[in-house]
C-alpha positions as CSV (number, residue, x, y, z in Angstrom):
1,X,32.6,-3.0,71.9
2,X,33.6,-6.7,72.8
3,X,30.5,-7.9,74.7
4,X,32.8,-9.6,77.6
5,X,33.3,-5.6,78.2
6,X,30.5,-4.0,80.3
7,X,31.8,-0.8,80.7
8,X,34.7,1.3,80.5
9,X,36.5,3.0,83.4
10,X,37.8,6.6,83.3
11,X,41.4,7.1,85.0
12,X,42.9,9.9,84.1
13,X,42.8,12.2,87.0
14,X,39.7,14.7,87.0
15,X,41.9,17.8,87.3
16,X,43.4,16.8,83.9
17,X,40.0,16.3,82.6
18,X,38.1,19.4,83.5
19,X,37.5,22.1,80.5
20,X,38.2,25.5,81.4
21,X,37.5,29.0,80.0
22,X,35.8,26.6,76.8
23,X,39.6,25.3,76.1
24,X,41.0,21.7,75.6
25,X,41.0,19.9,78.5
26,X,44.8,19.7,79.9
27,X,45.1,16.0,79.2
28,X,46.0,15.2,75.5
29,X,45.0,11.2,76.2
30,X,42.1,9.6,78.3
31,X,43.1,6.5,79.9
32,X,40.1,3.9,80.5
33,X,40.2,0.7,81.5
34,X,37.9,-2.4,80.9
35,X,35.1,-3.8,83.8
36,X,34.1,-7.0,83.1
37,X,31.3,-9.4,85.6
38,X,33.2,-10.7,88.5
39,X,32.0,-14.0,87.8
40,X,33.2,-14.1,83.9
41,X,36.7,-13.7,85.6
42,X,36.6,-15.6,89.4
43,X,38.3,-18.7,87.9
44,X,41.0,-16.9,86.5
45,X,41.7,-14.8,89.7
46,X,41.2,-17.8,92.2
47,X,43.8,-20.1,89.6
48,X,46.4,-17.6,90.7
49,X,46.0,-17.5,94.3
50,X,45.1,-21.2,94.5
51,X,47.5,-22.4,91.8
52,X,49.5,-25.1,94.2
53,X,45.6,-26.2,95.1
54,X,44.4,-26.3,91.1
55,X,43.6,-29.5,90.2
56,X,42.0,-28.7,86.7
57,X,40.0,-25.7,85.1
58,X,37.8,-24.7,87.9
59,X,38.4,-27.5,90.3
60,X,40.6,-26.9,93.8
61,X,41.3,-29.2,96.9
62,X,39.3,-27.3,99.7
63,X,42.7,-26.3,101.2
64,X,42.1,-23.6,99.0
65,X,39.8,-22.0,100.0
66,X,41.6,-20.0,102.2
67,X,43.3,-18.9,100.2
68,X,40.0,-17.7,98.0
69,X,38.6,-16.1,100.7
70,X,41.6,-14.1,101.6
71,X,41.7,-13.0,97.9
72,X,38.1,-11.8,97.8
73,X,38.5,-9.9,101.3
74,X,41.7,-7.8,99.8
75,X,39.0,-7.5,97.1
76,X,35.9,-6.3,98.6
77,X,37.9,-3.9,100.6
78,X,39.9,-2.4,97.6
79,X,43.4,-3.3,98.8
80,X,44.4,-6.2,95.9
81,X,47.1,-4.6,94.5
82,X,49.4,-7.4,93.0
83,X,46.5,-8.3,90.4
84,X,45.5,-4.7,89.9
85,X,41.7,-5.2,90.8
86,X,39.1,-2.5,91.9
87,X,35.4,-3.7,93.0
88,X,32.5,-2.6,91.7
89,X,29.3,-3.0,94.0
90,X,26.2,-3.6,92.2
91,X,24.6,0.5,91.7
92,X,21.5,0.0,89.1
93,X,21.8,4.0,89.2
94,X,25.4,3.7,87.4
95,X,24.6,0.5,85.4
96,X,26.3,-1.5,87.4
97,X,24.1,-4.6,87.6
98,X,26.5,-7.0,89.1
99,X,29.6,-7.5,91.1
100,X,32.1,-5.9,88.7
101,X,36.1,-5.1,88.4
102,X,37.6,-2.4,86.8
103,X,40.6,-4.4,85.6
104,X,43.5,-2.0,85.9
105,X,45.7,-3.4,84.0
106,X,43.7,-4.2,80.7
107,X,43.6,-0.3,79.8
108,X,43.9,1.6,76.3
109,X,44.7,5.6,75.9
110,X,42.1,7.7,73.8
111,X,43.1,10.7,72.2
112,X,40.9,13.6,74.1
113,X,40.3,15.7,71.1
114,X,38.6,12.9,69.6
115,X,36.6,11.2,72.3
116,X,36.3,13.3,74.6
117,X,32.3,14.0,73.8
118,X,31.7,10.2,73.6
119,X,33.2,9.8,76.5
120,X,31.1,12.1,78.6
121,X,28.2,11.2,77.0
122,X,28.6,7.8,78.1
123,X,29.3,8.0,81.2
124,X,26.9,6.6,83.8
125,X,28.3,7.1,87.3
126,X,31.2,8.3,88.9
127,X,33.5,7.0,91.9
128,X,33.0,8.9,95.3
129,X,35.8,10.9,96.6
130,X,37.6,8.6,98.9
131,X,37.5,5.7,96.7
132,X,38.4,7.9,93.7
133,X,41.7,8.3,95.8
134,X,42.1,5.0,96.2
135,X,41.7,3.9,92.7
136,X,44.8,6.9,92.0
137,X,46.5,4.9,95.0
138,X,46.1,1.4,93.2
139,X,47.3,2.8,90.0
140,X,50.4,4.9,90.5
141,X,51.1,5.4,94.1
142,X,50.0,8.8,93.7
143,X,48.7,9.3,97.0
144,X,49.0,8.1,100.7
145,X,47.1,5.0,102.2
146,X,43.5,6.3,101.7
147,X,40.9,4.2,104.2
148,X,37.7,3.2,102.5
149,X,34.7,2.5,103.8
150,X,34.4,-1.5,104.5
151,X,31.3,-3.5,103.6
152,X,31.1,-5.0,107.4
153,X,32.0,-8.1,108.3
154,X,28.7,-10.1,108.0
155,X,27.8,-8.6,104.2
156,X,31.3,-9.4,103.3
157,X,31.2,-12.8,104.3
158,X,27.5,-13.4,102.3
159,X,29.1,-12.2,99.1
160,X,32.5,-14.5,99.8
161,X,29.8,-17.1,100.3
162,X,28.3,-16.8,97.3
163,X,31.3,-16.6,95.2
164,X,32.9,-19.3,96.6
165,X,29.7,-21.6,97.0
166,X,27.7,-20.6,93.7
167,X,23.9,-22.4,93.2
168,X,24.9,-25.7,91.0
169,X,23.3,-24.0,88.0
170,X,26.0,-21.5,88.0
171,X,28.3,-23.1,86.0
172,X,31.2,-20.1,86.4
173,X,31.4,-21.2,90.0
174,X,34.4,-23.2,91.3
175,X,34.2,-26.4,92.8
176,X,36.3,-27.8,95.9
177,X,37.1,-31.5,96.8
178,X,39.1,-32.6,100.2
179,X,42.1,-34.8,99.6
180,X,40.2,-38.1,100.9
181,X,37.7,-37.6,98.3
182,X,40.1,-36.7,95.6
183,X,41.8,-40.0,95.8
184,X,38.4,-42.0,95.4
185,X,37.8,-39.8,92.7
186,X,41.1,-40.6,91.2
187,X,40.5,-43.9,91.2
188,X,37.0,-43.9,89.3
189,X,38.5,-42.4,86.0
190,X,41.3,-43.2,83.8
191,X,40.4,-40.4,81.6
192,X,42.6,-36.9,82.2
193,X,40.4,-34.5,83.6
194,X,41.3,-31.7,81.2
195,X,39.7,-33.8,78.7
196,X,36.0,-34.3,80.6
197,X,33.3,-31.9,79.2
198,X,32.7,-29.7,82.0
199,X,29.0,-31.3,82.7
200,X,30.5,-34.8,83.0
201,X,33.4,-33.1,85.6
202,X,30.9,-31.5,87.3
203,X,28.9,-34.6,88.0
204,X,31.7,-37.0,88.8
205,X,32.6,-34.6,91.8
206,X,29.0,-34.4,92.9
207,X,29.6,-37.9,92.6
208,X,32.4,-37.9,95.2
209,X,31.7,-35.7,97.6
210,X,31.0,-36.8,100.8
211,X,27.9,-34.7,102.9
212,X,29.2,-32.1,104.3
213,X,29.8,-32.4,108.5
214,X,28.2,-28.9,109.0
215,X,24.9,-30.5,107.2
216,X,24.5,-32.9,109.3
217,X,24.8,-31.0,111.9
218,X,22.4,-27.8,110.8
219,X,19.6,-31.0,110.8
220,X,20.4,-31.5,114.4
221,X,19.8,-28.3,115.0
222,X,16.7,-28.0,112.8
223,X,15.3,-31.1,114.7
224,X,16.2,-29.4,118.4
225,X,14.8,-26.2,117.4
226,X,11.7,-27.6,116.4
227,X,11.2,-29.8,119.9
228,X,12.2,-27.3,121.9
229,X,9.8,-24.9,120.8
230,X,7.2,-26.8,119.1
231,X,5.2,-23.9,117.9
232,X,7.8,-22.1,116.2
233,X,7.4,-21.8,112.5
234,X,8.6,-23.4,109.0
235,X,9.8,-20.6,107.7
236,X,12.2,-19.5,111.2
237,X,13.2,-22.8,110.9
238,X,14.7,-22.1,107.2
239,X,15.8,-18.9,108.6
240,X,18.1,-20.3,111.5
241,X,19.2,-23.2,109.0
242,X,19.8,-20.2,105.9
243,X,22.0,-18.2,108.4
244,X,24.1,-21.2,109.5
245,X,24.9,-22.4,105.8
246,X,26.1,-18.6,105.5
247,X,28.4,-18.5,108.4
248,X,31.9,-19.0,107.1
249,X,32.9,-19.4,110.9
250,X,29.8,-21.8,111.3
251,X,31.7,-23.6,108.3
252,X,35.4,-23.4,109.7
253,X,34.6,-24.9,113.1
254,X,33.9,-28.2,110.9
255,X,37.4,-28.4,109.0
């Protein structure tokens, strides 16, 4: 199996599946799809929803991100259909160790009489009903709108956040640069980006990006925090300053 692969997704329907009386199951093919990381495959996603922002590989202006965001919210709440997406939640109990998608549209048909006892014996988890449905939904239209149950507003926007704002060590992670900056940046290089190592892009946009407003304004709040209630400790401190550099509406009031 390709290693970019970490699992396989079953999707022909169970009824199709199901052994009866010690027969053939009814289905002469088994359909599976691939999963692959979410972050092996971010950029690709976010170059197709933020293509008229796509400045080169990985690099947007941060009127993007909007358009990010929006892609990962029809994401986490299985309803991107035009890409053919399903989200996979981290579940150590199915081997699912991180954010995953079962990528619809990169699929291959087995031939049941074959595989059939591979397959089984290498399967780890299984959907629940309702999103089962779903998944039939996303495929083929084979059933009604099925609701799902949502993440919740504040866990969906900590995931968005770390997607879209990855620790710099992350390399997979996209970066963002206003148009102000972008024109500096411009100016500084008469080498085509496409031809930078992606270290040396990296560091030139560091270079050129200007501290974010919403920084500078956290350390005012730090510093009020603090005389205000003198006794109050360190680590609250981090606390109140960790939950504002989550807040994507913390964020937007700053654009």
């Amino acid at each position: 199996m390709d290693n970019k692969y970490t699992g396989f997704a079953v999707l022909t329907q169970t009824c199709d599946l199901a052994r009866r009386n010690n027969e053939a199951c009814k289905s002469s093919y088994i359909n599976v799809a691939v999963v692959r990381p979410l972050e092996h495959v971010l950029l690709t996603f976010l170059d197709k929803c933020c293509h008229r922002d796509r400045l080169a590989p990985g690099v947007y202006l941060s009127t993007g991100k909007n358009a990010a965001t929006s892609f990962l919210e029809r994401l986490l709440d299985q309803n991107e259909q035009s890409m053919g997406l399903f989200y996979l939640h981290p579940d150590g109990e199915a081997d699912v160790l991180v954010p995953s998608v079962i990528m619809l549209q990169v699929s291959v048909a087995l031939r049941a009489a074959e595989h059939y006892e591979t397959i089984v014996n290498a399967r780890t988890g299984r959907l629940r009903v309702e999103f089962r449905n779903k998944l039939g939904w996303l495929l083929g239209n084979l059933y009604a709108r099925v609701p799902t149950r949502d993440f919740g507003e504040e866990v969906r926007n900590a995931i968005i956040k770390d997607l879209l704002s990855p620790a710099a060590q992350q390399s997979w992670g996209p970066q963002w640069i206003s148009k102000k900056n972008l024109k500096k940046m411009q100016a500084s290089t008469a080498k085509p980006w496409a031809e930078l190592a992606p270290q040396d892009l990296r560091d030139l946009l560091q270079k050129h990006q200007a501290p974010p407003a919403q920084n500078a304004a956290i350390e005012r709040v730090e510093a009020t925090v603090r005389s205000v209630i003198p006794d109050i400790s360190d680590d609250q401190v981090k606390h109140i300053a960790r939950t504002l550099r989550n807040d994507l509406k913390f964020e937007a009031a700053f654009k």
